[in-house]
Each structure stands twice: as structure tokens, then as C-alpha cells.
C-alpha positions as CSV (number, residue, x, y, z in Angstrom):
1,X,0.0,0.0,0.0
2,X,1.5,3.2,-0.7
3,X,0.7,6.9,-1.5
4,X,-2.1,8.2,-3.6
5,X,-0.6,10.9,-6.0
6,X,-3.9,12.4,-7.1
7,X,-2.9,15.3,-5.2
8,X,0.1,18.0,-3.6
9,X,-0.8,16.9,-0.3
10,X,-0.6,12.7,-1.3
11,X,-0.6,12.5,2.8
12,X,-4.2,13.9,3.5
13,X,-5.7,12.3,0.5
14,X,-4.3,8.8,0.7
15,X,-5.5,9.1,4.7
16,X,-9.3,10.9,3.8
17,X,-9.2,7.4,0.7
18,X,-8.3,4.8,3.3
19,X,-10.6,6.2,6.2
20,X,-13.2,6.6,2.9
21,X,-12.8,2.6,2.6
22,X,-13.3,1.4,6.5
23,X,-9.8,1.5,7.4
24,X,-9.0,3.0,10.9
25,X,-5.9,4.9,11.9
26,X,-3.4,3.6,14.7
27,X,-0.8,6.1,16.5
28,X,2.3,4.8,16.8
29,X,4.7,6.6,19.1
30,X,7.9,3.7,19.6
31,X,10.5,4.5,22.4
32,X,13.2,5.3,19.2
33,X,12.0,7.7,16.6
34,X,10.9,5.7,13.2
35,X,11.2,8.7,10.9
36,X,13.7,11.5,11.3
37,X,12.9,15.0,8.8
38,X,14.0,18.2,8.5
39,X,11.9,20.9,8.2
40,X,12.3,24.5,6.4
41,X,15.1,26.3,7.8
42,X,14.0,30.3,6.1
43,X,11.6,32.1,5.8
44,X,11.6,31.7,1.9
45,X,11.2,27.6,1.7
46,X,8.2,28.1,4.7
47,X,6.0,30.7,2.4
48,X,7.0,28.0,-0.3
49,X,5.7,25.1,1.3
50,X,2.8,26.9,3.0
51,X,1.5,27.5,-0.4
52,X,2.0,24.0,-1.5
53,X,-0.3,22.4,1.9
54,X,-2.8,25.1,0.9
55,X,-3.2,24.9,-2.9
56,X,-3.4,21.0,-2.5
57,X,-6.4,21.5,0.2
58,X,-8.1,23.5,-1.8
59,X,-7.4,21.2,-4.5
60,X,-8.9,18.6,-2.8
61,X,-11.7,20.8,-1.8
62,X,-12.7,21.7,-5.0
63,X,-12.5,18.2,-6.7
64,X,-15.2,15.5,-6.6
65,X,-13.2,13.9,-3.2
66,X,-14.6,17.2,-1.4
67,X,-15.1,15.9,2.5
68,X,-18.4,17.0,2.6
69,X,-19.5,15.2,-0.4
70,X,-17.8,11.9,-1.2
71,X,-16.8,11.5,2.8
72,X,-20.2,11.8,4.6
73,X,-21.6,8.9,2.9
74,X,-18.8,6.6,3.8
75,X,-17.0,8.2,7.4
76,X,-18.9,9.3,10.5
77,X,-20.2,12.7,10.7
78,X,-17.4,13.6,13.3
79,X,-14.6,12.4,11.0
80,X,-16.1,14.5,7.9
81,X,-15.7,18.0,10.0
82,X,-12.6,16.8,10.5
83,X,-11.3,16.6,7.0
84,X,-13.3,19.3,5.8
85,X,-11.8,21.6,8.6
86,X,-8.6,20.9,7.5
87,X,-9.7,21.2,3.9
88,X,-11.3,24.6,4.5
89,X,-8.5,26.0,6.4
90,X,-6.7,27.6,3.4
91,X,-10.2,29.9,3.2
92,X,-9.3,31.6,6.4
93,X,-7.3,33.8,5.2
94,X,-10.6,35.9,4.3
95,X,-12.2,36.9,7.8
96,X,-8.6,37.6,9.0
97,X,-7.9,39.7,6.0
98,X,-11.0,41.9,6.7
99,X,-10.3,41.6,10.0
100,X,-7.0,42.9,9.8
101,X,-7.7,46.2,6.9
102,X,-11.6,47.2,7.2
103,X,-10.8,48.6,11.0
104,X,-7.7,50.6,9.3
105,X,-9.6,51.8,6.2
106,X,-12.3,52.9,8.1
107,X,-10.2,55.0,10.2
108,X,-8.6,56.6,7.2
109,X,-11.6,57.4,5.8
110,X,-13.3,59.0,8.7
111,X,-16.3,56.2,8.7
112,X,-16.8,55.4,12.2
113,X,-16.3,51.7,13.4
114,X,-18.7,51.8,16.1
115,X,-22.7,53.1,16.2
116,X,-22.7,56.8,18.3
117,X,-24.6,56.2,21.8
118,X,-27.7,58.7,21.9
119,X,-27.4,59.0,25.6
120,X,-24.2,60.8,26.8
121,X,-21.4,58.5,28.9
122,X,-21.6,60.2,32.7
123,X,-25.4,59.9,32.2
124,X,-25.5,56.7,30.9
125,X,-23.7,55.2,33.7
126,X,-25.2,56.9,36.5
127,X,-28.4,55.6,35.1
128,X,-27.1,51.6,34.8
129,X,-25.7,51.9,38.0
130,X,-28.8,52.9,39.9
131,X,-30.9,50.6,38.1
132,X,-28.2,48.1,39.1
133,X,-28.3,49.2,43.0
134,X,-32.4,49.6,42.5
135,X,-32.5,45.5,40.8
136,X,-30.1,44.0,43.6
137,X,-31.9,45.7,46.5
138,X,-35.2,45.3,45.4
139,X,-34.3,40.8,44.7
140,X,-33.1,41.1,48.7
141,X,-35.5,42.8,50.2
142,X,-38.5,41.1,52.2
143,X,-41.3,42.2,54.9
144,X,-38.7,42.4,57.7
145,X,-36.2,44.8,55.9
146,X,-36.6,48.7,55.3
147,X,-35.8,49.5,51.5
148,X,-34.2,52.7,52.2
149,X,-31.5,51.1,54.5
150,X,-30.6,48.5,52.4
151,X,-30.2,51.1,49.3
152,X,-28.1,53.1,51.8
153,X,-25.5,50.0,52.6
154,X,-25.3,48.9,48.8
155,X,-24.0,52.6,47.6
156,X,-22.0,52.6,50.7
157,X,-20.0,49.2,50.1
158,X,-19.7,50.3,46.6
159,X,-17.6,53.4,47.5
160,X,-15.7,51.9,49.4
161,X,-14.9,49.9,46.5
162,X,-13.9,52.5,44.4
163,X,-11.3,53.5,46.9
């Protein structure tokens, strides 16, 4: 059994193929290392290869072997969001792409990011908090209490908080 070359990444298709078939995977961690590799040693070789693994999942993705089509009928649902996670993943680039410019544009261009509050701040948060101290006091208070005290304590414990 070896590699199916159908594919730039032959490693994730010939494993998506054999779990496709029935066969289940085994880790194998032996006291001495099986297989030695080198990796990319600048930055050059890692863009390189980077662009290989992500062409060759979005080759896959694309094709009629797409996860989400010729794996759901023959893998568990689980082990289909698995592949087509990993098959995805060269499409995140998008979301972090906006992420990463619309913010900066938008500050450029004098569009604001977020909505304009119709209320102004101090007021606003006077307000909260005395509905806050009002909610609290009110969900402790019974026959035996007086209100007014228990108002009284709450502000009190929460300026001494802000000390």
C-alpha cells in the first residue's frame, strides 16, 4: 500500500481514501524515533511550502473527493468535519484579512467603526448603575427589611470599593 498521488498533499488524501474505505488509523509513538525530517530552515522555503499544503487543500476541496460530499456517505459525521476543517482552512485567510484592513480603512476614511450612543457617557452610567443598585436591592429585600436602609449599605459598600 502506498501513497495516492492524485494530489500536492498525497498525505491527507491517501488518509481521507483509506478512512473513505473502513480502514481506521493507529498512533504509533515507539521508544526510538521511526522517521527523522527536516523541516524549512528560512523564511523563503516556509512561504513556499505553505503555499503547496494550501493549494493542495483547496485542490482537494474543489475536486469530486470534497469531504463534505464523497466523505459523509462513507465516514462518521465527526470524521467529515474533521477533514473538511482541514480542507477549509486555506479559506481563512478571508475573515482575518477583513479583520485585519476594514478597521484601518475605516479610520482613514473617517467612517466610524462603532454606532454613536444617543445618551451621553456620565449619564448613561449613572443611570445603569442605579438601576443596578435599585434591581439587587429590590431581589433582597422582604417584609422584615426597610428598603431605604438597604439602598443606603449597597451605595455605601460600593464606594468603598472604588477607593
Amino acid at each position: 500500500m502506498g501513497f495516492l498521488y492524485h494530489s500536492v498533499v498525497e498525505d491527507y488524501f491517501t488518509g481521507f481514501i483509506l478512512h473513505c474505505k473502513g480502514k481506521t488509523s493507529v498512533f504509533c509513538n515507539p521508544s526510538k524515533p521511526a522517521f527523522l525530517g527536516s523541516s524549512t530552515t528560512n523564511l523563503n522555503d516556509l512561504l513556499v511550502q505553505g503555499t503547496r499544503w494550501n493549494s493542495g487543500l483547496f485542490e482537494v476541496t474543489l475536486s469530486k473527493f470534497c469531504p463534505f460530499i464523497y466523505g459523509l456517505s462513507r465516514m462518521p459525521l465527526l470524521q467529515t468535519m474533521c477533514y473538511g476543517y482541514l480542507a477549509l482552512q486555506p479559506l481563512y485567510f478571508l475573515p482575518l484579512w477583513c479583520l485585519a484592513t476594514l478597521p484601518q480603512l475605516c479610520l482613514l476614511n473617517g467612517i466610524p467603526i462603532y454606532p454613536q450612543v444617543r445618551i451621553p457617557t456620565p449619564l448613561s452610567s449613572i443611570l445603569i448603575l442605579h438601576f443596578k443598585f435599585l434591581s439587587s436591592a429590590l431581589s433582597r429585600f422582604d417584609s422584615s427589611s426597610h428598603l431605604h436602609e438597604i439602598l443606603y449599605q449597597r451605595r455605601m459598600l460600593w464606594e468603598i470599593g472604588d477607593i
